[in-house]
C-alpha positions as CSV (number, residue, x, y, z in Angstrom):
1,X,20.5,-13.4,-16.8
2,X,21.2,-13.7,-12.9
3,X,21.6,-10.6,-11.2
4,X,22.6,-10.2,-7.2
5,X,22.9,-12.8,-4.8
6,X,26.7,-12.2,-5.1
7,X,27.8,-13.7,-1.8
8,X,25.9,-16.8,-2.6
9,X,27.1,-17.3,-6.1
10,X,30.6,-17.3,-4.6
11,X,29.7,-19.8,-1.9
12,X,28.3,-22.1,-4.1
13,X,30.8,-21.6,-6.6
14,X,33.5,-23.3,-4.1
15,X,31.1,-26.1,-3.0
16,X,31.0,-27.4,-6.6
17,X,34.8,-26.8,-7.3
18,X,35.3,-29.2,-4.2
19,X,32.5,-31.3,-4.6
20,X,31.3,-30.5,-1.2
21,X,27.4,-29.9,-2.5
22,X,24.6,-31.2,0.4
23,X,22.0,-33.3,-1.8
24,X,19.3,-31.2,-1.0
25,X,18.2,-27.4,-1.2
26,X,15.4,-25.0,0.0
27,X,15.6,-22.0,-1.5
28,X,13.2,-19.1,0.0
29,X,11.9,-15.9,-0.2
30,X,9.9,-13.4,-1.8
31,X,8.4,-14.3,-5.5
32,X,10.4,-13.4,-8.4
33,X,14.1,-12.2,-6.4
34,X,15.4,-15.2,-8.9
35,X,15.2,-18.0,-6.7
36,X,15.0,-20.6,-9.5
37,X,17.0,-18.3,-12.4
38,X,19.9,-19.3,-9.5
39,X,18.9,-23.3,-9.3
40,X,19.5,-22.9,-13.0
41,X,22.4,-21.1,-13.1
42,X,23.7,-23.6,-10.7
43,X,22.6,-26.5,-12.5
44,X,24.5,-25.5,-15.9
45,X,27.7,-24.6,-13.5
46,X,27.6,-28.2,-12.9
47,X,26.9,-29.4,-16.1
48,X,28.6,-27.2,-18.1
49,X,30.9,-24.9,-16.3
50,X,29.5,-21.6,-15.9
51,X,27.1,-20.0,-13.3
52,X,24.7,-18.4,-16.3
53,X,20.8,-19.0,-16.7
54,X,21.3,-22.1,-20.0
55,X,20.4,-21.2,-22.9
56,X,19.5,-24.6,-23.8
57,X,18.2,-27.5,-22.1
58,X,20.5,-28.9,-19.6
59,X,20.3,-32.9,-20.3
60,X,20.9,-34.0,-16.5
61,X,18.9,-31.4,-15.1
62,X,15.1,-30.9,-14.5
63,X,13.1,-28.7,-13.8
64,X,9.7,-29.4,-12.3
65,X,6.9,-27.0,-12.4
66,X,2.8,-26.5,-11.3
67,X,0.6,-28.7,-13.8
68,X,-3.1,-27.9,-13.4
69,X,-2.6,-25.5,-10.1
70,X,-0.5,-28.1,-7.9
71,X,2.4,-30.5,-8.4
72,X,1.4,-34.2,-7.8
73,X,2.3,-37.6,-7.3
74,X,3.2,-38.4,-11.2
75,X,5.8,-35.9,-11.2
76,X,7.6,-36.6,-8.0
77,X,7.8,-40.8,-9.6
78,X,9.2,-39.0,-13.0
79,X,12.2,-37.0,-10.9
80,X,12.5,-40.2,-8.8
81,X,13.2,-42.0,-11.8
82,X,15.4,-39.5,-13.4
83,X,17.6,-39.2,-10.4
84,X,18.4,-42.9,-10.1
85,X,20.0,-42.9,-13.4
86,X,23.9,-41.8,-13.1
87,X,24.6,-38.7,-15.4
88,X,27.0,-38.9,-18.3
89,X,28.1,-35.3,-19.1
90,X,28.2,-34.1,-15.4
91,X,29.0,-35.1,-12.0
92,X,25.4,-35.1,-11.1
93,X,21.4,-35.3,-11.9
94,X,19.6,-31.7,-10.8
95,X,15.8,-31.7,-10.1
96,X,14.6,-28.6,-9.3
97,X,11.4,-28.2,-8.1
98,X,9.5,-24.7,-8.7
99,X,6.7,-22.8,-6.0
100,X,7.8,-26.2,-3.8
101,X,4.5,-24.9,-1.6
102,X,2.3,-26.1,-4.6
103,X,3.2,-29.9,-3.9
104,X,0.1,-32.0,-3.1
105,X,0.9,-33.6,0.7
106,X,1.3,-36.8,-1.0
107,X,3.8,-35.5,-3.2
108,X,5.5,-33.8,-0.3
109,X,6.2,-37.2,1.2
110,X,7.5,-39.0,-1.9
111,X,10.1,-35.9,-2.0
112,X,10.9,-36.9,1.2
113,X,11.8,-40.2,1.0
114,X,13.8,-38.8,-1.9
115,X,15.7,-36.7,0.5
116,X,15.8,-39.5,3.6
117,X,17.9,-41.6,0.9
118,X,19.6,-39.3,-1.7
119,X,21.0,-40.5,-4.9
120,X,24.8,-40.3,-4.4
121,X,24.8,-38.3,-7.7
122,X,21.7,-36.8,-7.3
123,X,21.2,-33.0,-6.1
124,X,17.5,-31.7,-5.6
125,X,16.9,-27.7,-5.1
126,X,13.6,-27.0,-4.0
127,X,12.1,-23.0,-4.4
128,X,9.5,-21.5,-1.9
129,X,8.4,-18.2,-0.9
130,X,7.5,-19.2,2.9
131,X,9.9,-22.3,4.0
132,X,6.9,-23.1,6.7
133,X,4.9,-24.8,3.6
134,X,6.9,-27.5,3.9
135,X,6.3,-30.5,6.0
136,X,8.9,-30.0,8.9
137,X,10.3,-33.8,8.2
138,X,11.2,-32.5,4.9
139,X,12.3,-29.3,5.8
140,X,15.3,-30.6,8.2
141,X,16.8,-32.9,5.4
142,X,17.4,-30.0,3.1
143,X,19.6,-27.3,3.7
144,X,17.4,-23.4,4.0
145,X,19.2,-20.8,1.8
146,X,17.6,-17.5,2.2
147,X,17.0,-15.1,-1.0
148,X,16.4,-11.5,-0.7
149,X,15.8,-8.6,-3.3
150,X,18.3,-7.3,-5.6
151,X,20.2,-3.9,-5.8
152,X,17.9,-1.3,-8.2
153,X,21.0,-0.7,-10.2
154,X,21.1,-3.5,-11.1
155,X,17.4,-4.1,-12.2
156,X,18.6,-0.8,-14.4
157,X,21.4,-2.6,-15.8
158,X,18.9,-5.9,-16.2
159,X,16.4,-4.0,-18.4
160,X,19.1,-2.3,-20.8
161,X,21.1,-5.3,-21.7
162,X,19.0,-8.1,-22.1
163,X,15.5,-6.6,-22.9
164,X,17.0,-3.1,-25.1
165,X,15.1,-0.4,-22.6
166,X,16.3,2.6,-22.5
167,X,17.5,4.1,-19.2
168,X,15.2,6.5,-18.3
169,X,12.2,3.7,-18.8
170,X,14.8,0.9,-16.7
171,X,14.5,3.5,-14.2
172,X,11.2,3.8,-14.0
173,X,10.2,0.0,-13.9
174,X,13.3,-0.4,-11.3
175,X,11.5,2.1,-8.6
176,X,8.8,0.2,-8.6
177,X,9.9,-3.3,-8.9
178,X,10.7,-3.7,-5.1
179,X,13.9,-5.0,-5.7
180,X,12.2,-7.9,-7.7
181,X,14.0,-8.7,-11.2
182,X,10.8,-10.9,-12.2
183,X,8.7,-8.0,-11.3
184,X,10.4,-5.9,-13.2
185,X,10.9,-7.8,-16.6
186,X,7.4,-8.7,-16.7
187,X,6.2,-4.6,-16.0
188,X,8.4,-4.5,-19.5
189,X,6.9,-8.0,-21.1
190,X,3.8,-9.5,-19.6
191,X,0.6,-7.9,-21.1
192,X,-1.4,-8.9,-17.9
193,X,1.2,-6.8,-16.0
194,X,1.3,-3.9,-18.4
195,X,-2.5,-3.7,-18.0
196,X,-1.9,-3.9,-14.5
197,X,0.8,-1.2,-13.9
198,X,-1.4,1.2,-16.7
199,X,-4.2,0.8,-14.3
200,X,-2.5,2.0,-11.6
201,X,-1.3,4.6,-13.6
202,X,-4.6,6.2,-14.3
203,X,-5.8,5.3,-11.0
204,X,-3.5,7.9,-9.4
205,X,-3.9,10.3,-12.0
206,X,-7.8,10.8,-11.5
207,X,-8.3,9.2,-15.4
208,X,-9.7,6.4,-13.7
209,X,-12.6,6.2,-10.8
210,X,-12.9,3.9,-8.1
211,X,-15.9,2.5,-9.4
212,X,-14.3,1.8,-12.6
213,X,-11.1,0.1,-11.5
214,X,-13.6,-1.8,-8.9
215,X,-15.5,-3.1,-11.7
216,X,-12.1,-4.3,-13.7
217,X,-11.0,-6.2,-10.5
218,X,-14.2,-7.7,-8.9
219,X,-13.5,-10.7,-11.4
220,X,-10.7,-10.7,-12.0
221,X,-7.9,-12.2,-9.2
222,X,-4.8,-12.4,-10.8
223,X,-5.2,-8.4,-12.2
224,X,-6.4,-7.9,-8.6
225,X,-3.0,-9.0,-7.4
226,X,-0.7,-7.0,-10.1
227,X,-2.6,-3.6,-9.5
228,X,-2.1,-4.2,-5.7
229,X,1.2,-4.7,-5.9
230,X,1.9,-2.2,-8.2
231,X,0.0,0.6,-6.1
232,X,1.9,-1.0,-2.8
233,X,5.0,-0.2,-4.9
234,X,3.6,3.7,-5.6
235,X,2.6,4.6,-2.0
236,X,6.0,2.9,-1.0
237,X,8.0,5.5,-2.7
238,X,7.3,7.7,0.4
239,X,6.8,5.0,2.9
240,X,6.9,7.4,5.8
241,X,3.7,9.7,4.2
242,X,2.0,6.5,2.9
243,X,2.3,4.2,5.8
244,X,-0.9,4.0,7.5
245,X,-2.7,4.1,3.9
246,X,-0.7,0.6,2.5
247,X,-1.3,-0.9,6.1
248,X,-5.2,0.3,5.5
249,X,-5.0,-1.3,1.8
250,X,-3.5,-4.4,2.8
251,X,-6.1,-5.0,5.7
252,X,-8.7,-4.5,3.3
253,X,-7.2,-6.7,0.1
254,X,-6.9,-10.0,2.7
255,X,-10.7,-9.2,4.2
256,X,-12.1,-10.1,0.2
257,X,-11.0,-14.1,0.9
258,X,-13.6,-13.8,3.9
259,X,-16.2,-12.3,2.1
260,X,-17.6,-13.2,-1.4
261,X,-20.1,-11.3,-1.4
262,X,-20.4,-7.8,-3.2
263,X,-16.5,-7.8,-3.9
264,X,-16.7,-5.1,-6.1
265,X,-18.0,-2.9,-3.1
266,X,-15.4,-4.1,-0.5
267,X,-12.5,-3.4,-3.5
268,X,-14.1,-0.1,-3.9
269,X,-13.9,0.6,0.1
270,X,-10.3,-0.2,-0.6
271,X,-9.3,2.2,-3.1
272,X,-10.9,5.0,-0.9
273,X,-8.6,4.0,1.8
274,X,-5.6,4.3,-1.1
C-alpha cells in the first residue's frame, strides 16, 4: 500500500495521462519513506491503470535489486536487453533499479549509456538514499525527485488496514517509526527488528545492562543498526532533553568503523553516553 507523497502522486499522475514522462528517474531520500513502493505504483499506473503497489508481477516492468551485496555488470546487460524490446500491454518498459548506490562503478556506466541514449519506450527509475552516490555524468541525465517521511497518521492508518494491528499498538510503532512506513511495518513483521526494538525496550527499562546489550551487538552489525535506530527514535521523543545525548550516541556508533578493536568496549562507552 502507498501512503504520502500526495503532491507527487498527483504530478506524476498528469505526466502519464499526457505522455509527458522524462526517460529517466532518481528517486532520493531516507531508507524505507517508500521510494520504490512509488516506482511500483507508478509502473502498474502505466501498465495497468492505477497508482497501487501490483499485486502481481507487472510483465513490462522490472525491478532490479542487490545480488550478493552489490548490483553488477550482468544485471545492467539483462535491463539493457529488456528495455530494447517494445512493450505490448503498455506504453512502455519500467526498470527500476533498487539502493542505486549499490551499483558496482562498472555497472554505473553501462546505466549511463542507457540513459545517454534512452529507449523511446523505455522509462528507468533509479532509488537512492544520498543522490551524491551517483557518478555526476549519470546524475544530470536523470531527473532528482526528492522523498521525504510520511505523516504518523498515516503510518496509524498503514498498520490497521493492511497488517490487522490494533490502534493503540499502530500508535505505538508509528512514534517511533520516524515517519518511515518501512520502519514501521518491519517493527510489526521482521523478527530481526522485533528483537531489535525488544532490546531497546529492556534497555531503557534497566531489565537489560550495558554489558549485556554490548555483548549482543559486538558481533552482530545489522542488530547494531536496528537497536540504534530504534533508541535514536526513543531519546527523539523529547528531542530538546535528549539532544546532546543522540549527538553523543551518534559520535560514538560512527567511531566503531575506525576501530576494530575491543568493539564490545567502545559500544559499551556508547550506551553509557545514552
Amino acid at each position: 500500500m502507498l501512503i504520502g507523497h500526495e503532491d507527487k502522486i498527483k504530478i506524476f499522475k498528469t505526466l502519464v495521462e499526457k505522455n509527458n514522462l522524462s526517460h529517466g528517474y532518481l528517486f532520493f531520500g531516507e531508507p524505507n519513506v517508500g521510494k520504490t513502493t512509488f516506482a511500483l505504483a507508478l509502473a502498474n499506473l502505466i501498465e495497468k491503470g492505477e497508482f497501487n503497489k501490483p499485486d502481481l508481477i507487472l510483465s513490462e516492468s522490472k525491478l532490479i535489486q542487490i545480488e550478493e551485496g552489490s548490483i553488477g555488470i550482468d544485471q545492467i546487460r539483462e535491463i539493457k536487453h529488456f528495455l530494447s524490446q517494445k512493450p505490448v500491454s503498455s506504453s512502455r518498459r519500467v526498470v527500476i533499479i533498487e539502493q542505486a548506490g549499490k551499483l558496482t562503478s562498472q555497472a554505473q556506466n553501462a546505466v549511463l549509456k542507457i540513459a545517454e541514449e534512452p529507449p523511446a519506450s523505455g522509462l528507468i527509475i533509479l532509488t537512492a538514499n544520498n543522490p551524491d552516490v551517483l557518478l555526476a555524468t549519470l546524475r544530470s541525465r536523470l531527473q532528482l525527485v526528492y522523498f521525504g517521511r510520511v505523516l504518523e497518521k498515516e503510518i496509524v492508518s498503514l498498520l490497521e488496514k493492511e497488517y490487522g494491528v490494533p490502534n493503540k499498538k499502530a500508535q505505538e510503532v508509528a512514534s517511533v517509526s520516524l515517519g518511515k512506513p518501512g520502519r514501521a511495518v518491519s517493527i510489526i513483521e521482521d523478527d530481526r527488528s522485533k528483537e531489535g526494538v525488544d532490546l531497546v525496550n529492556k534497555f531503557l527499562k534497566g531489565s537489560e545492562t550495558r554489558r549485556s546489550v554490548a555483548e549482543k551487538l559486538a558481533d552482530q552489525t545489522d542488530l547494531l543498526d536496528i537497536f540504534v535506530s530504534h533508541l535514536l527514535a526513543e531519546l527523539s521523543k523529547d528531542t530538546l532533553a535528549n539532544h546532546q545525548l543522540m549527538s553523543k550516541l551518534l559520535g560514538r556508533v560512527s567511531m566503531m568503523e575506525d576501530f576494530s578493536t575491543n568493539k564490545r568496549l567502545q559500544i559499551e562507552s556508547a550506551l553509557w553516553q545514552s
